[in-house]
BATI-523574 format. One record per residue (C-alpha): x, y, z. Coordinates in steps of 0.5 Angstrom, whole numbers. Layout:
// residues N
<r><u>X</u><v>Y</v><w>Z</w></r>
...
This chain:
// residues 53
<r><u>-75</u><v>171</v><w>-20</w></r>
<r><u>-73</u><v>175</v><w>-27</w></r>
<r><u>-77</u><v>181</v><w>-28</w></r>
<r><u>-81</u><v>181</v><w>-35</w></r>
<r><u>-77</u><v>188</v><w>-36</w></r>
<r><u>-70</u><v>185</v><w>-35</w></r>
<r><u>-71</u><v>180</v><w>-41</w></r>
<r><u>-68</u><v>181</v><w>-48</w></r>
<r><u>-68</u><v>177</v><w>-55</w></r>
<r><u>-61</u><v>174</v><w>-57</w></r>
<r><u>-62</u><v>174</v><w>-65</w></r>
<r><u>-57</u><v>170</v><w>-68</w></r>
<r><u>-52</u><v>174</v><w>-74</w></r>
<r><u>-52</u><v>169</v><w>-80</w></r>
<r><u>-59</u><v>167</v><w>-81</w></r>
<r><u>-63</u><v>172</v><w>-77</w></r>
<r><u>-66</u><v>167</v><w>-71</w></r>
<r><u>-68</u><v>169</v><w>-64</w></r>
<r><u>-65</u><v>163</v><w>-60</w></r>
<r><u>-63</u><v>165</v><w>-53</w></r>
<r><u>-67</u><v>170</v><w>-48</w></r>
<r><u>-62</u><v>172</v><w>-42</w></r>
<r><u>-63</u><v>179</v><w>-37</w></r>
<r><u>-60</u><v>185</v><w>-37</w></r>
<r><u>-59</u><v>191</v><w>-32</w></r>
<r><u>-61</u><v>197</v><w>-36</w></r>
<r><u>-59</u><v>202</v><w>-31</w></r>
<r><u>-51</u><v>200</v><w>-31</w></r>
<r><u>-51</u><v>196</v><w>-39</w></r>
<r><u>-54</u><v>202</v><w>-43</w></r>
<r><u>-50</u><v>198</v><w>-50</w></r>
<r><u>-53</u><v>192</v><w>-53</w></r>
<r><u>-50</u><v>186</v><w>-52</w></r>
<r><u>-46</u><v>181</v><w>-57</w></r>
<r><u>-44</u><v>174</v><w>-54</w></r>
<r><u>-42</u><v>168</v><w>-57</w></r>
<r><u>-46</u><v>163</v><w>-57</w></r>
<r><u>-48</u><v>156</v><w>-61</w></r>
<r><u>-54</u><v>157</v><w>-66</w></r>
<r><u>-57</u><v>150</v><w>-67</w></r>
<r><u>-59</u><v>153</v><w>-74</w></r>
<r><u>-52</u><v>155</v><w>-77</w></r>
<r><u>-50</u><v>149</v><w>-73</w></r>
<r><u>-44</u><v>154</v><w>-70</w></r>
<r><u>-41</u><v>158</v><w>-65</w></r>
<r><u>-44</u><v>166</v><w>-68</w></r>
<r><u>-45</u><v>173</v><w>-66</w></r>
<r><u>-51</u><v>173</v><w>-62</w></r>
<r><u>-53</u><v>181</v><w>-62</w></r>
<r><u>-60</u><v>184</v><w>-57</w></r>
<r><u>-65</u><v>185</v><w>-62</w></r>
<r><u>-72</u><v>190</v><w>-60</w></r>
<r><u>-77</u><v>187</v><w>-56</w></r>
């Protein structure tokens, strides 16, 4: 079960979207995450940056 504090919003860099939500262990992970990932919106492969919650 995923435990509603490891969770994070994954917002899109070009237009701004939030499209994925992933978890993250924040004892060992004290940076944001960026991925790479696909934004159906943009219709690419865009950085995707953890957003506040």
């Amino acid at each position: 079960m995923a435990s509603q504090e490891n969770l994070i919003k994954l917002q899109c860099t070009k237009c701004k979207r939030i499209n994925y939500f992933t978890r993250k262990n924040k004892k060992t992970n004290e940076k944001k995450i960026e991925l790479k990932k696909y934004c159906r919106w943009c219709k690419l492969h865009t950085a995707h940056k953890e957003t506040k919650k």
